[in-house]
N, C-alpha and C positions, 0 to 999 in steps of 0.2 A: 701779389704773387701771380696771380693769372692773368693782368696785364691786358693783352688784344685776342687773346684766345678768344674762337669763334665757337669753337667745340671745346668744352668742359665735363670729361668722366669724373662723378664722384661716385666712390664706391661702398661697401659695406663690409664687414670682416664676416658679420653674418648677415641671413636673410629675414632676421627680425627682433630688431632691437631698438627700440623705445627713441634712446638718442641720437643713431642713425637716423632715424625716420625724419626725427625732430629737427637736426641738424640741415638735413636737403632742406628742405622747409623755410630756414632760415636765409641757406646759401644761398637759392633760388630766388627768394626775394631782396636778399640783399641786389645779389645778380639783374633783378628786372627793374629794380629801382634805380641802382647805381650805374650798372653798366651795358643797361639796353638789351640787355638777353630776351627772350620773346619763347621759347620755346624748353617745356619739363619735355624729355624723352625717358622712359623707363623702359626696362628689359623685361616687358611683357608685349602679350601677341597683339598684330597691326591692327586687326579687326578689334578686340578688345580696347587698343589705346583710340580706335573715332568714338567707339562709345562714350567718352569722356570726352573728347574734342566737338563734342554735337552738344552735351550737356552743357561745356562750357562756354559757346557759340552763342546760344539759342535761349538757354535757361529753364530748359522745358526738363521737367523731371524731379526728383528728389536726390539730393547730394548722396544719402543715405542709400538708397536704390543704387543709383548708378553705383555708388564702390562695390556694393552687392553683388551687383551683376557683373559688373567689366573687371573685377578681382576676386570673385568669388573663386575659394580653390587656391588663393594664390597666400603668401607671407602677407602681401601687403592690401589684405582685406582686413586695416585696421583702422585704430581711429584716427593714429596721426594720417594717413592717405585720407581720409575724409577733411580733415583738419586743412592740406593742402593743396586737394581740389578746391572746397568749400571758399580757399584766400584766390583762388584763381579766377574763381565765377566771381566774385566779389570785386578783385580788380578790371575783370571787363566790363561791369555794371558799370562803375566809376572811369574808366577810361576808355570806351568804347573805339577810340580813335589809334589806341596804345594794347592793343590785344595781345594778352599772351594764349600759347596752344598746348597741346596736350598728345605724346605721341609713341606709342608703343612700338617698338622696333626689332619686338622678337618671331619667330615663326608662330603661324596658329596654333596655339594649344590654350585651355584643351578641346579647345571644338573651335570649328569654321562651320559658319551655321547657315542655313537655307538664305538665309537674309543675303548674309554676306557674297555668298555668290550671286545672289540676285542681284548687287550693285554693277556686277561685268557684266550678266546677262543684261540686266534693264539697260545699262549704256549700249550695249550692241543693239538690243532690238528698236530701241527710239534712231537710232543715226545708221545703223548699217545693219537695219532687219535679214538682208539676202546673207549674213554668218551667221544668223541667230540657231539655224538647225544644227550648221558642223558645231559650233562650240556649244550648244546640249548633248552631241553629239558626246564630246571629247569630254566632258564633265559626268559624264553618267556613270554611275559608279561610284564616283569620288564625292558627289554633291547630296547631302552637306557628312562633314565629318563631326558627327555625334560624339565622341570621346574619343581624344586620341591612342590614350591606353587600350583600349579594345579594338582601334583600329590595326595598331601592332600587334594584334592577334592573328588577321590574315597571313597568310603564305605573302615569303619574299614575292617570291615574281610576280604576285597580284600586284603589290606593293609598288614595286619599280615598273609595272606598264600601267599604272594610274599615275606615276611621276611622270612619266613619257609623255600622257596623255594633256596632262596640267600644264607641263611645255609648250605643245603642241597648242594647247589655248590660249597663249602667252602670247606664243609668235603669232596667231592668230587676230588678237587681241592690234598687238604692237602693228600688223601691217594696214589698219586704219589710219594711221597714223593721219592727224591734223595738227597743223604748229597753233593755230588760233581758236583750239578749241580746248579750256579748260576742262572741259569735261572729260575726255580723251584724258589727258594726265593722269588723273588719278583713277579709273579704269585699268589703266596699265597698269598703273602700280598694285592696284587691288588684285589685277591676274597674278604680279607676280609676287606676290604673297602667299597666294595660293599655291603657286608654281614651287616656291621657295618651303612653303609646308612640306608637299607631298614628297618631294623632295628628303628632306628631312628625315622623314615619314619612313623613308626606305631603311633607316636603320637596323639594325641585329643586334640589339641587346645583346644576345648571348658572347657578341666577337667583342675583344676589346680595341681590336683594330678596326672595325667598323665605329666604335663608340668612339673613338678621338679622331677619325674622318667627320663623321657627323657631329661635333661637337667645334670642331675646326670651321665646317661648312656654315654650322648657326653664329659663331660669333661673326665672320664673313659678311652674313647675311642681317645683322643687327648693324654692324658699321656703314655697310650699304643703304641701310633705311636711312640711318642718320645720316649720310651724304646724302642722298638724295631728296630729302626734306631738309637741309640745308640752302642746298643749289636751287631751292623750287620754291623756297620761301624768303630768301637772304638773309633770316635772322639767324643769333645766334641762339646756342642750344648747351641746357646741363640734361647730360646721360646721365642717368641715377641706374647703377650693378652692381653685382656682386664686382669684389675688388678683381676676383680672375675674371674677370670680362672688362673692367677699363682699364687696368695696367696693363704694361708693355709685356709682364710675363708673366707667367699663372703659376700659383702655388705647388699646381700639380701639371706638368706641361705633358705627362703623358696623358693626359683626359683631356685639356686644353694646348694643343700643340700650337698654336698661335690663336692672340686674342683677338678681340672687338679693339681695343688700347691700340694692338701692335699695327690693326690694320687700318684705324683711323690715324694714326702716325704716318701709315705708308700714304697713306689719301692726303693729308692735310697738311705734312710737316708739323713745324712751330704752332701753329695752328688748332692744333689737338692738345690740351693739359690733361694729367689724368690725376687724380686727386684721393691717395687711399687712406684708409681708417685703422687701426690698432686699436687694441684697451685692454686692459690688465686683467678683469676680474666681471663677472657677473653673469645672468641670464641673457638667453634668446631663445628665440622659434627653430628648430627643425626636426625633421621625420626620424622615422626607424629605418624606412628603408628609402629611397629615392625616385622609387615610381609608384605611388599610393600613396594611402598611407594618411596622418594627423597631423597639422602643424601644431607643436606642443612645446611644452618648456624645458629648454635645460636650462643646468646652473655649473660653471663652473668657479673654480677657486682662484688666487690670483698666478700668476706666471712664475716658474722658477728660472733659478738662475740658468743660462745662455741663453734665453730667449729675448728675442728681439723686444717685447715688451718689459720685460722683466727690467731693463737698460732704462728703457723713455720713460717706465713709471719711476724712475730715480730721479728725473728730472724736477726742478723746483716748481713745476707749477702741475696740478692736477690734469688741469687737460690744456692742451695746447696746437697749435700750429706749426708746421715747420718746412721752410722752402728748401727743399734737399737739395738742389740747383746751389745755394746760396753755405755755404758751409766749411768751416775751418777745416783744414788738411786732413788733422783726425779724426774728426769726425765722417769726416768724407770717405776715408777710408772704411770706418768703422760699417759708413751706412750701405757699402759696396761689397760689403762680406756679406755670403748669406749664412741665415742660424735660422735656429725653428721658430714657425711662427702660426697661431692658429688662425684658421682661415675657416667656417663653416657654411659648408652649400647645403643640398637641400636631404642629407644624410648626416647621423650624432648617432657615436661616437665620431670621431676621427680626428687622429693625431694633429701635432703643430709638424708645419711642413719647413723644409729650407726657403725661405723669400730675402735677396739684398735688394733691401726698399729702395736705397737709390737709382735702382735697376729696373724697378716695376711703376714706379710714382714720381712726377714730379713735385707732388707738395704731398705731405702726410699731417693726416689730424688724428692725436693719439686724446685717449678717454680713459682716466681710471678707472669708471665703473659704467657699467650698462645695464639695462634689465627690458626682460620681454615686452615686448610692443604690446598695446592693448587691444584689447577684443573690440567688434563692433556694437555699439551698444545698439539696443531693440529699435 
């Protein structure tokens, strides 16, 4: 089913469920063993995903630690992510020649930390000490960002002339530019991470027209990472997201007006597969509210009748695969109707939304039963 795809979205229906977790897991290595894929990309922050790309490099650290640290705060501070780092580090030990990578491709949250900026800073002051003043200069303020939730406590217009400002050290950053110096590469990309935060960062919760500008901008800005550590590494790569951020259309398209899916499509063509999840019945991880808050359990019941689940769990096999591409008339049509379908981000309750899967996914893996992902053990 996925064939020569270079970019592969698998997705989640929620943000923390046992078989999801387990499933990347599997994909991923089926993926690196069979078909030369090199690179997990998850929908968490840039600076967060080297934290894991240095552990898995170098082997310095504890498996345990690092998901600690580089997921702490997150769904996927659990044990399947320990489970699937831990097969990672274990495949570069055994193939050092054959390395796969580790890459977070979301805006900094919840913090960009002194470190992190120090990686632009230290590259400017070793090669091109005479910017080292204006880019402390243009950072001050902004460096480092200790929580992002309190940093959206500031006033707008502080907000957006620290975004200015993060620009401004971007292009700053970018007009060193050397073609033979790797170092220089990823400098850039570390500004524009930043750049792409603060950014962000400019949000107004309170507008919901600001919230689906800014929430447009972040998927934008996750499909970018993953092009551009494609183009910079030539392997191929599975995004691991929520399903509204690798399909081509989001369950809720007034909060997600175009996705990470719709723009790695526009980047890639054929190129990009996006890969979404269903399941009938069971537990997951999410909050009360979406900015704070516990990740905790819910339980739901199974799907009733018109829901898009409620249909696939009819089907003869408990859990299964299916190439939506690939499919008789009626069903084709069937899969190109939308009807309710639950979708859980990082807020419970919330309804089953309209999604026609053949519209949003090119392959769907549907799961009778699910249950919450486990805790990190001590």
């Amino acid at each position: 089913m996925i064939g020569n795809a270079k970019v592969v979205g698998l997705g989640e229906a929620t943000h923390g469920s046992h078989e999801f977790f387990t499933m990347k897991e599997r994909v991923f290595r089926h993926l690196v063993e069979k078909k030369g894929f090199t690179t997990f990309s998850l929908e968490m922050s840039w600076p967060s995903g080297l934290q894991v790309e240095e552990y898995l490099q170098s082997g310095k650290g504890d498996v345990r630690k690092i998901a600690e640290e580089a997921l702490g705060g997150s769904p996927w501070e659990r044990e399947e992510f320990v489970s699937l780092i831990g097969w990672m580090r274990d495949h570069n030990r055994n193939h050092p020649n054959r390395a796969v990578h580790f890459m977070g491709n979301d805006v900094g949250a919840p913090t960009v930390s002194d470190e992190f900026f120090g990686r632009v800073t230290g590259y400017v002051q070793r090669n091109h000490p005479d910017a080292l003043p204006r880019l402390n200069e243009l950072y001050a303020g902004l460096r480092p960002i200790d929580n992002v939730f309190a940093y959206l406590g500031k006033p707008l217009a502080e907000r957006q002339e620290l975004a200015t400002k993060a620009q401004r050290a971007l292009e700053l950053v970018s007009s060193q530019a050397s073609s033979d110096d790797e170092g220089f590469v990823w400098a850039e990309q570390d500004a524009r991470s930043i750049a792409q935060t603060a950014k962000f960062l400019t949000i107004d919760v309170t507008s919901p027209e600001s919230v689906a500008t800014a929430q447009r901008f972040r998927d934008q800005v996750m499909a970018d990472n993953v092009t551009w550590w494609q183009r910079q590494t030539g392997g191929k790569i599975l995004v691991s997201a929520h399903n509204d951020h690798v399909g081509y259309l989001a369950a809720d398209p007034e909060m997600y007006p175009k996705t990470q899916g719709s723009f790695l499509r526009d980047a890639m063509g054929k190129n990009y597969l996006p890969i979404g999840f269903t399941f009938n019945q069971g537990s997951f991880l999410s909050k009360d509210a979406a900015l704070g808050g516990e990740w905790k359990k819910f339980t739901v019941g199974a799907a009733g009748p018109g829901r898009n689940e409620h249909t696939l769990d009819q089907v003869g096999y408990r859990d299964f695969y299916l190439d939506l591409r690939r499919t008789p008339a009626p069903a084709r049509a069937w899969l190109n109707s939308a009807r309710p379908t639950l979708s859980v981000g990082t807020q419970f309750p919330a309804e089953p939304r309209d999604i026609a899967l053949a519209k949003s996914f090119d392959v769907l893996i549907h799961l009778h039963e699910v249950r919450e992902a486990d805790k990190l053990k001590p």
